[in-house]
BAFITOR-820599 format. One record per residue: residue in three letters; x, y, z of N, C-alpha, C in turn; residue number from 1. Coordinates in steps of 0.1 Angstrom, whole numbers, plus 5000, padded with zeros to 4 digits. Each point is the difference from the previous one (the first is absolute). Example, Ala and Ser with C-alpha at 12.3 -4.5 7.8 and 13.67 -1.06 7.14 Angstrom:
REM BAFITOR-820599
<rec type="ALA" n_x="5132" n_y="4943" n_z="5078" ca_x="4991" ca_y="5012" ca_z="5000" c_x="5009" c_y="5012" c_z="5000" seq="1"/>
<rec type="SER" n_x="4996" n_y="5011" n_z="4993" ca_x="5009" ca_y="5011" ca_z="5000" c_x="4992" c_y="5011" c_z="5008" seq="2"/>
//
This chain:
REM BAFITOR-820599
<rec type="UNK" n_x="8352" n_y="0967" n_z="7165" ca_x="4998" ca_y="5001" ca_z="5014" c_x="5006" c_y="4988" c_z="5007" seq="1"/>
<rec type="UNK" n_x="5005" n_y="5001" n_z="5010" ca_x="5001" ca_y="4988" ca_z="5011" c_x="4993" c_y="4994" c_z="5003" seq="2"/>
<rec type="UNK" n_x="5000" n_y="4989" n_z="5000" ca_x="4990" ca_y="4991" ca_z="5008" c_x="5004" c_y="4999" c_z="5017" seq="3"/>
<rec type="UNK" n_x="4989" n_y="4996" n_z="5007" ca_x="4994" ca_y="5003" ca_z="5011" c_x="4997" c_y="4988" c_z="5005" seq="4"/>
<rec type="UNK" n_x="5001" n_y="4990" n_z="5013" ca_x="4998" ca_y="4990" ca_z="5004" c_x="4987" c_y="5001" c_z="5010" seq="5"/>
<rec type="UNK" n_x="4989" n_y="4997" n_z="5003" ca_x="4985" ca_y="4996" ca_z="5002" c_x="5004" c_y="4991" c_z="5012" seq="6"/>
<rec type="UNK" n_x="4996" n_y="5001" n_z="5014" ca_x="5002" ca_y="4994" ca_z="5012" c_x="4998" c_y="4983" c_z="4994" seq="7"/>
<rec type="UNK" n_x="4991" n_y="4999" n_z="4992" ca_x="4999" ca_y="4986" ca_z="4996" c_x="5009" c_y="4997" c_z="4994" seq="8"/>
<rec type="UNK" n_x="5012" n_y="5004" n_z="4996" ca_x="5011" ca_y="4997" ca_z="4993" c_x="4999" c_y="5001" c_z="4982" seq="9"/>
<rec type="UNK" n_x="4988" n_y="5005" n_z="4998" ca_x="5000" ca_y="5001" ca_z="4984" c_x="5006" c_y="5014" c_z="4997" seq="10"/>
<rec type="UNK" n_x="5001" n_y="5001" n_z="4987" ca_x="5008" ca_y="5012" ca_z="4994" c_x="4989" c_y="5009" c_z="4999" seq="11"/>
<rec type="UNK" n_x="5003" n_y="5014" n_z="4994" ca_x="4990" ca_y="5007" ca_z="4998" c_x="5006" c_y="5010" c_z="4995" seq="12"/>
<rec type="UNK" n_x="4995" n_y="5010" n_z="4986" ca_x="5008" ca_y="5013" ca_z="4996" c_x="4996" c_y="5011" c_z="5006" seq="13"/>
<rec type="UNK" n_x="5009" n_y="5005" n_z="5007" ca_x="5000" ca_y="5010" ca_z="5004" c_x="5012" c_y="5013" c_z="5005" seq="14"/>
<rec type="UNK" n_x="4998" n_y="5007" n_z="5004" ca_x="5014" ca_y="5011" ca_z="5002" c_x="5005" c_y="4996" c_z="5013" seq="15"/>
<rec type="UNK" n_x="4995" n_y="4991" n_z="5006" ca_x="5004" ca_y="4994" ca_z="5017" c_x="5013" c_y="4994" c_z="4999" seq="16"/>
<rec type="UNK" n_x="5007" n_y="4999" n_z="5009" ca_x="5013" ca_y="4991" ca_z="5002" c_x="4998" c_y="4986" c_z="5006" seq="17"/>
<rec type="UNK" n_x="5004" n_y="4992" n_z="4998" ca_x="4997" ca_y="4984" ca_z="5002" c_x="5009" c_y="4997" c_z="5014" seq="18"/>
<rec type="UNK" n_x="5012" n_y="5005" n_z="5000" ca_x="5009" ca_y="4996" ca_z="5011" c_x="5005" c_y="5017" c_z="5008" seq="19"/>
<rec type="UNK" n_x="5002" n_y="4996" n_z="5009" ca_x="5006" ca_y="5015" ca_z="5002" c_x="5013" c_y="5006" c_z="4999" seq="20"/>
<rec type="UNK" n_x="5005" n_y="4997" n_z="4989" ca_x="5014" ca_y="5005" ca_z="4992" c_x="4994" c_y="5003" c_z="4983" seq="21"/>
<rec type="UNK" n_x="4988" n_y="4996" n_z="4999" ca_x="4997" ca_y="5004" ca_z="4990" c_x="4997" c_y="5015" c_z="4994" seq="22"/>
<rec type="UNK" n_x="5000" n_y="5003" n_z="4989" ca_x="4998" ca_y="5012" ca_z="5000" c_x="4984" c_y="5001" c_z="4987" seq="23"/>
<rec type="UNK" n_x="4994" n_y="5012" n_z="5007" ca_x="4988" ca_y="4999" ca_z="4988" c_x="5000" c_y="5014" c_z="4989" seq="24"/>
<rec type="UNK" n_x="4993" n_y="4997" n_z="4989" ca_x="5000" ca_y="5014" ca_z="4998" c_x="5000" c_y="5009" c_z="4995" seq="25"/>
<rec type="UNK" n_x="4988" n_y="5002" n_z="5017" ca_x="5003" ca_y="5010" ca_z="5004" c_x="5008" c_y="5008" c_z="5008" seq="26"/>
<rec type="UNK" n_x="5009" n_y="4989" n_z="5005" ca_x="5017" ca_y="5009" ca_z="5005" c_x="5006" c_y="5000" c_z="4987" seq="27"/>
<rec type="UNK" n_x="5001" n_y="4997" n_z="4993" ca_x="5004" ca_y="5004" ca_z="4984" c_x="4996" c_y="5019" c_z="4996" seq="28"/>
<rec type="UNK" n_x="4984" n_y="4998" n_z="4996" ca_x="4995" ca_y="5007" ca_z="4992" c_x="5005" c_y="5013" c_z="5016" seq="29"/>
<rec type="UNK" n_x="5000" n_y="5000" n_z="5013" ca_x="5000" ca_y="5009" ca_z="5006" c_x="5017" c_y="5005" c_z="4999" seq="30"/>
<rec type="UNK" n_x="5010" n_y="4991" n_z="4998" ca_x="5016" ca_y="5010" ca_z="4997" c_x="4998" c_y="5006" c_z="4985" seq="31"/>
<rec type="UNK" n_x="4985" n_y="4999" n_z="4994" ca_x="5003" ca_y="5015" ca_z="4987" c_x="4991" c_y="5007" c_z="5006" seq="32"/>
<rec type="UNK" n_x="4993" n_y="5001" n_z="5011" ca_x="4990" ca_y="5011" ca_z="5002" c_x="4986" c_y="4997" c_z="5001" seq="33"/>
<rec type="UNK" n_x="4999" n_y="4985" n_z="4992" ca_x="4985" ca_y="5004" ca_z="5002" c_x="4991" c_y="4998" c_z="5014" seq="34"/>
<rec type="UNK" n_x="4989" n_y="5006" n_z="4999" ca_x="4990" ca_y="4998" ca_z="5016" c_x="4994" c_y="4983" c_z="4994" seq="35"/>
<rec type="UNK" n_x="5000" n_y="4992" n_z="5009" ca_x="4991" ca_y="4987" ca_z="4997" c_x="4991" c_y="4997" c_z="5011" seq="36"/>
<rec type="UNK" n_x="4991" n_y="4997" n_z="4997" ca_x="4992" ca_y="4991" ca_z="5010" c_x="4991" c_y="4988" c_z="4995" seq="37"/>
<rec type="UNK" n_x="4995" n_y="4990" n_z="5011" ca_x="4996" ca_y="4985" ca_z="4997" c_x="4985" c_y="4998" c_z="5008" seq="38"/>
<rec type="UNK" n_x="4992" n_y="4993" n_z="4995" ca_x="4987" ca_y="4994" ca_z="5006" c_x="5002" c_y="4989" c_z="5002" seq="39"/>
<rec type="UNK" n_x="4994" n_y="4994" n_z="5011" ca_x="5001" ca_y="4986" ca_z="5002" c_x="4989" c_y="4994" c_z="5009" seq="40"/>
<rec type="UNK" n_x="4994" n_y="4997" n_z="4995" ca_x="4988" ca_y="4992" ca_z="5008" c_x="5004" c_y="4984" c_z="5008" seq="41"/>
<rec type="UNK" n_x="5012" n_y="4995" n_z="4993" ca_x="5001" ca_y="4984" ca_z="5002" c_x="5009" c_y="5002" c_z="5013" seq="42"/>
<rec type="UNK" n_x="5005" n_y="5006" n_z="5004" ca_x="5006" ca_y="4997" ca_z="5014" c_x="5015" c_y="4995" c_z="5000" seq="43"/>
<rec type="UNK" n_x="5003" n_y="5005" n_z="4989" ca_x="5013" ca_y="4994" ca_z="4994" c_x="5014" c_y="5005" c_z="5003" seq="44"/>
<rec type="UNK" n_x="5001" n_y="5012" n_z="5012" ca_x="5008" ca_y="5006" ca_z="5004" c_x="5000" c_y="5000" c_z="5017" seq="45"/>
<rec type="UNK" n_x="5007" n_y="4998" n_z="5003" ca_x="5006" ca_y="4999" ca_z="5017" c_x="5010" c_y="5009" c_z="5009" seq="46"/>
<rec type="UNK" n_x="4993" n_y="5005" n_z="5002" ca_x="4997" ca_y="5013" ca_z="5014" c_x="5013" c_y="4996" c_z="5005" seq="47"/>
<rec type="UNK" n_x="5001" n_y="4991" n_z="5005" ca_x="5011" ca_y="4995" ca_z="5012" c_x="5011" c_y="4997" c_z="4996" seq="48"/>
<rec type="UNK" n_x="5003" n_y="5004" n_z="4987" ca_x="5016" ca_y="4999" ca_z="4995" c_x="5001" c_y="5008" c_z="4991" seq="49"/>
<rec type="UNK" n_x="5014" n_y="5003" n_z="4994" ca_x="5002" ca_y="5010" ca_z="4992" c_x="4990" c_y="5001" c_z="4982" seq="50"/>
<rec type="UNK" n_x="4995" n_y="4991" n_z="5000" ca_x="4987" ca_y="4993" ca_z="4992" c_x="4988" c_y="5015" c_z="4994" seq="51"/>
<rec type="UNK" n_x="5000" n_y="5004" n_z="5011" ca_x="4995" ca_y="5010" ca_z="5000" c_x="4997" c_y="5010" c_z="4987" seq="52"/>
<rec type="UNK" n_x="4989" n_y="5002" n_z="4992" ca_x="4997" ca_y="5007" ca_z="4990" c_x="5012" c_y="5014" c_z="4994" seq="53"/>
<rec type="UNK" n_x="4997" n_y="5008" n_z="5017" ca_x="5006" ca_y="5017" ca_z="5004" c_x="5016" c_y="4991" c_z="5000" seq="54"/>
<rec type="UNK" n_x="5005" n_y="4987" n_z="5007" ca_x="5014" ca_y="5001" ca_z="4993" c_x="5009" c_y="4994" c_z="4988" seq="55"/>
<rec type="UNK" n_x="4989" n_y="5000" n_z="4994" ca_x="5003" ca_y="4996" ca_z="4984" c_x="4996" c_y="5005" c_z="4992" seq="56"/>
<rec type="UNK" n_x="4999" n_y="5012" n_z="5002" ca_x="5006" ca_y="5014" ca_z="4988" c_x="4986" c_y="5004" c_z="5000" seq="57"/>
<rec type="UNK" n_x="4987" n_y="4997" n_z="4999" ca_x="4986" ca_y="5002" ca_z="5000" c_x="4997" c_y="5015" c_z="5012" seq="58"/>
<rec type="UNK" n_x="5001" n_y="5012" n_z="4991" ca_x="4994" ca_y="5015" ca_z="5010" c_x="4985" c_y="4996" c_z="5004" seq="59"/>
<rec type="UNK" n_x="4993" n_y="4992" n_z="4992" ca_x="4983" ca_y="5000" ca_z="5003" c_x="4998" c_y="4987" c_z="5003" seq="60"/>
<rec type="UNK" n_x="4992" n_y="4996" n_z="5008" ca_x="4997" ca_y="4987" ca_z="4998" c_x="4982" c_y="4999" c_z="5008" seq="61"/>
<rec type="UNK" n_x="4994" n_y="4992" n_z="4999" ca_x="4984" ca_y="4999" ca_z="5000" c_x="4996" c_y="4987" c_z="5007" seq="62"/>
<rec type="UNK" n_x="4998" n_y="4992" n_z="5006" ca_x="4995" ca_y="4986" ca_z="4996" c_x="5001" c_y="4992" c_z="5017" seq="63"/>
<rec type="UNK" n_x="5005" n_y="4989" n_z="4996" ca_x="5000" ca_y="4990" ca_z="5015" c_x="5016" c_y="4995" c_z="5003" seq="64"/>
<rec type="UNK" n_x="5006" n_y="4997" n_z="5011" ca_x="5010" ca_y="4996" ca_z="4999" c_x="5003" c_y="4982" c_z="5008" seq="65"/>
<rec type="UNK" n_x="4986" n_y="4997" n_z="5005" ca_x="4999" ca_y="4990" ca_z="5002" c_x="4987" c_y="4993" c_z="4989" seq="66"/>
<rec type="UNK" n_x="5003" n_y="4980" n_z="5001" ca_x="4992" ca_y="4998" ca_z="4993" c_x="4986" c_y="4999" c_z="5003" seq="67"/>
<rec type="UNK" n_x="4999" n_y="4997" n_z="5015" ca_x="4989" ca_y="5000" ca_z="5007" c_x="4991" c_y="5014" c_z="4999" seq="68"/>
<rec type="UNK" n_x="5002" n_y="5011" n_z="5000" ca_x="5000" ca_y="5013" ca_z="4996" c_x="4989" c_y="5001" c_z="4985" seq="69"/>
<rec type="UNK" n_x="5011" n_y="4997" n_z="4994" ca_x="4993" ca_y="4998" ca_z="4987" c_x="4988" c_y="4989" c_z="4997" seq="70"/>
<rec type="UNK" n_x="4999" n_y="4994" n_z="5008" ca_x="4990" ca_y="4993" ca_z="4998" c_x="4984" c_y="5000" c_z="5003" seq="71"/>
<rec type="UNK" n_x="5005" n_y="5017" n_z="5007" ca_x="4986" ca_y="5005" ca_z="5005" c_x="4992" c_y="5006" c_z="4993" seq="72"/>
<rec type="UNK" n_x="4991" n_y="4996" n_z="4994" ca_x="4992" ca_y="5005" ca_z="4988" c_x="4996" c_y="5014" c_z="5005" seq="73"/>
<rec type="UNK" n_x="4994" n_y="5003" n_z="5006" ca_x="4992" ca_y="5008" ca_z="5012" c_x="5011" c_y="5004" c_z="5012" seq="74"/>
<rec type="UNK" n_x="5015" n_y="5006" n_z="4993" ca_x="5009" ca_y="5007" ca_z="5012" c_x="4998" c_y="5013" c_z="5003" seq="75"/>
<rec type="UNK" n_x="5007" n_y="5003" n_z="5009" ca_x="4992" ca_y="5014" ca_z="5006" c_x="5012" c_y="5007" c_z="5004" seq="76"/>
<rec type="UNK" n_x="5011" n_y="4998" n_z="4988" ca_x="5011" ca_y="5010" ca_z="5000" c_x="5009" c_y="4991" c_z="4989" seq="77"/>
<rec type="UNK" n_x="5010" n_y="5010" n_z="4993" ca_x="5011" ca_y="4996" ca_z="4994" c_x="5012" c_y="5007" c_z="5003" seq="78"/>
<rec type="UNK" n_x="5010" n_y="4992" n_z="4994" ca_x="5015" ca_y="5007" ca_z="5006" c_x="5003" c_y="5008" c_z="4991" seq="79"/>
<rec type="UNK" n_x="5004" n_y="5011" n_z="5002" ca_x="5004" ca_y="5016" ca_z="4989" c_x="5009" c_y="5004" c_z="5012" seq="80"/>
<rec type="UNK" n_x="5008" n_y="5004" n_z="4985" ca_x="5017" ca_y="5003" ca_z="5003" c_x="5003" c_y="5009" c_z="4988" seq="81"/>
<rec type="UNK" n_x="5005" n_y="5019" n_z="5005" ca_x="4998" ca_y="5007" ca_z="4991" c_x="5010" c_y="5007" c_z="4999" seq="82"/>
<rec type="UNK" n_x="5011" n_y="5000" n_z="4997" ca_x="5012" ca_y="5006" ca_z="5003" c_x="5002" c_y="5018" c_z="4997" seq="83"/>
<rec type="UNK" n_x="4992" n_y="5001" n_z="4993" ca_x="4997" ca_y="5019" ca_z="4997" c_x="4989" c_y="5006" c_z="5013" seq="84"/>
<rec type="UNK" n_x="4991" n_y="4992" n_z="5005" ca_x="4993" ca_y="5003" ca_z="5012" c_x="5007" c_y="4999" c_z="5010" seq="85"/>
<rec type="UNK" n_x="5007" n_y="4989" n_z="4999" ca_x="5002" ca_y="4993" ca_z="5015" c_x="4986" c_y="4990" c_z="5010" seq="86"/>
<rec type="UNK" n_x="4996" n_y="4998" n_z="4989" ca_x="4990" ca_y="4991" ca_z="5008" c_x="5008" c_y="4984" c_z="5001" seq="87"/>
<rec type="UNK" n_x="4998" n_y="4997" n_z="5011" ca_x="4998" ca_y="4985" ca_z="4997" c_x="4995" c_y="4993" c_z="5011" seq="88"/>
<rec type="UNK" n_x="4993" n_y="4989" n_z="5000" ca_x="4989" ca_y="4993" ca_z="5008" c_x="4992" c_y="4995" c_z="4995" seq="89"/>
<rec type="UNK" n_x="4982" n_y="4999" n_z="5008" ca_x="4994" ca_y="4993" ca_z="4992" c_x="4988" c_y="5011" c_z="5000" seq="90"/>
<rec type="UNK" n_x="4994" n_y="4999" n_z="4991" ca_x="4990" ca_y="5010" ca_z="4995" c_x="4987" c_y="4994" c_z="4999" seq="91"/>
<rec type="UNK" n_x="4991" n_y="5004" n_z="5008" ca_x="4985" ca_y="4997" ca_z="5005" c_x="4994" c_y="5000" c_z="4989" seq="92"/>
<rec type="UNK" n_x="4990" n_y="4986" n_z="4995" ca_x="4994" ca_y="5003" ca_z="4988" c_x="4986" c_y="5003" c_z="5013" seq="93"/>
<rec type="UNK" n_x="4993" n_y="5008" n_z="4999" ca_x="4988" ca_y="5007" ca_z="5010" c_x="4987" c_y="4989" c_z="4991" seq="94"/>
<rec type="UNK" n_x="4997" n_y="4996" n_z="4989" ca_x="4991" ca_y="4989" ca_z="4999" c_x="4999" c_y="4991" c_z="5004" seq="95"/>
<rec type="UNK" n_x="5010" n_y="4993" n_z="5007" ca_x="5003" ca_y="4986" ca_z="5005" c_x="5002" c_y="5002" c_z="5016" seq="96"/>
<rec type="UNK" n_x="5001" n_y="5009" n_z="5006" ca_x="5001" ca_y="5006" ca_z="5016" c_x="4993" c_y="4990" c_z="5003" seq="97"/>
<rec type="UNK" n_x="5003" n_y="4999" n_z="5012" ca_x="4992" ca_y="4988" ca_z="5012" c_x="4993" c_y="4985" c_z="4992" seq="98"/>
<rec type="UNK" n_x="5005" n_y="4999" n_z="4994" ca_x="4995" ca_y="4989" ca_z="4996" c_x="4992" c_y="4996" c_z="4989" seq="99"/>
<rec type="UNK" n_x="4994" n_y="5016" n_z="4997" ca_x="4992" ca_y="4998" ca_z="4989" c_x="5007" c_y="4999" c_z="4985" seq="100"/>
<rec type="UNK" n_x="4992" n_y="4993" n_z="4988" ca_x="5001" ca_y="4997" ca_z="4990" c_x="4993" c_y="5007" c_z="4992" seq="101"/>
<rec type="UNK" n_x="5007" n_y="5013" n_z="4993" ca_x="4996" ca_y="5005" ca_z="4991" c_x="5006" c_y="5001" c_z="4988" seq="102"/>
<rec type="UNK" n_x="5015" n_y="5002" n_z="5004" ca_x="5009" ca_y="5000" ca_z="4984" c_x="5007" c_y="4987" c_z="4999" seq="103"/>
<rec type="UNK" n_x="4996" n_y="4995" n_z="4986" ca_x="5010" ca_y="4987" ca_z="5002" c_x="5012" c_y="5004" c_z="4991" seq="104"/>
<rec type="UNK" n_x="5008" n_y="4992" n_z="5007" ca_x="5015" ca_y="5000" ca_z="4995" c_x="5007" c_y="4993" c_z="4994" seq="105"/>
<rec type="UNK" n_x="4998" n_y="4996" n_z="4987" ca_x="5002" ca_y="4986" ca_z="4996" c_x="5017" c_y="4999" c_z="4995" seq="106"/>
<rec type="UNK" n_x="5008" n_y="4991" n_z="5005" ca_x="5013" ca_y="4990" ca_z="4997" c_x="4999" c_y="5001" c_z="4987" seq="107"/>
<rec type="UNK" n_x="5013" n_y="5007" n_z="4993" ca_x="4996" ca_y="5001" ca_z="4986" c_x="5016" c_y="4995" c_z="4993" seq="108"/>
//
């Protein structure tokens, strides 16, 4: 697997691209065909540039794309991106609605 660089500047293994000319992969495993997708709780992917889970070969993806995000034990949505649905956005966890704390969500 590729390694993956962590807003703190540490390494980390994962299918993520470090720079954005990198390639991960899962832009690999997807020019033979396969469907891939990624979970991410740590916030380790960035919305606002090509960084982006859906453009780096990943059909599914689950999780947070900021770090602040992730660090909501108790969030009340995640980011899902489904390329066979066509979903993508953020998806209401309804236990954590308005503020309340019922499911925890733990950084893993």
């Amino acid at each position: 697997m590729l390694g993956g660089i962590q807003p703190s500047g540490t390494a980390r293994r994962c299918g993520c691209a470090s720079a954005a000319g990198d390639i991960t992969v899962a832009q690999l495993l997807e020019q033979s065909g396969f469907h891939t997708g990624i979970d991410s709780a740590n916030g380790i992917w960035r919305r606002r540039h090509s960084g982006a889970p859906w453009n780096k070969g990943f059909d599914e993806f689950a999780g947070y794309l900021d770090p602040g995000d992730a660090e909501n034990y108790y969030a009340d949505f995640v980011w899902r991106h489904d390329s066979k649905t066509g979903f993508h956005g953020k998806e209401p966890l309804i236990a954590n609605a308005g503020g309340a704390k019922r499911e925890y969500i733990p950084i893993y």
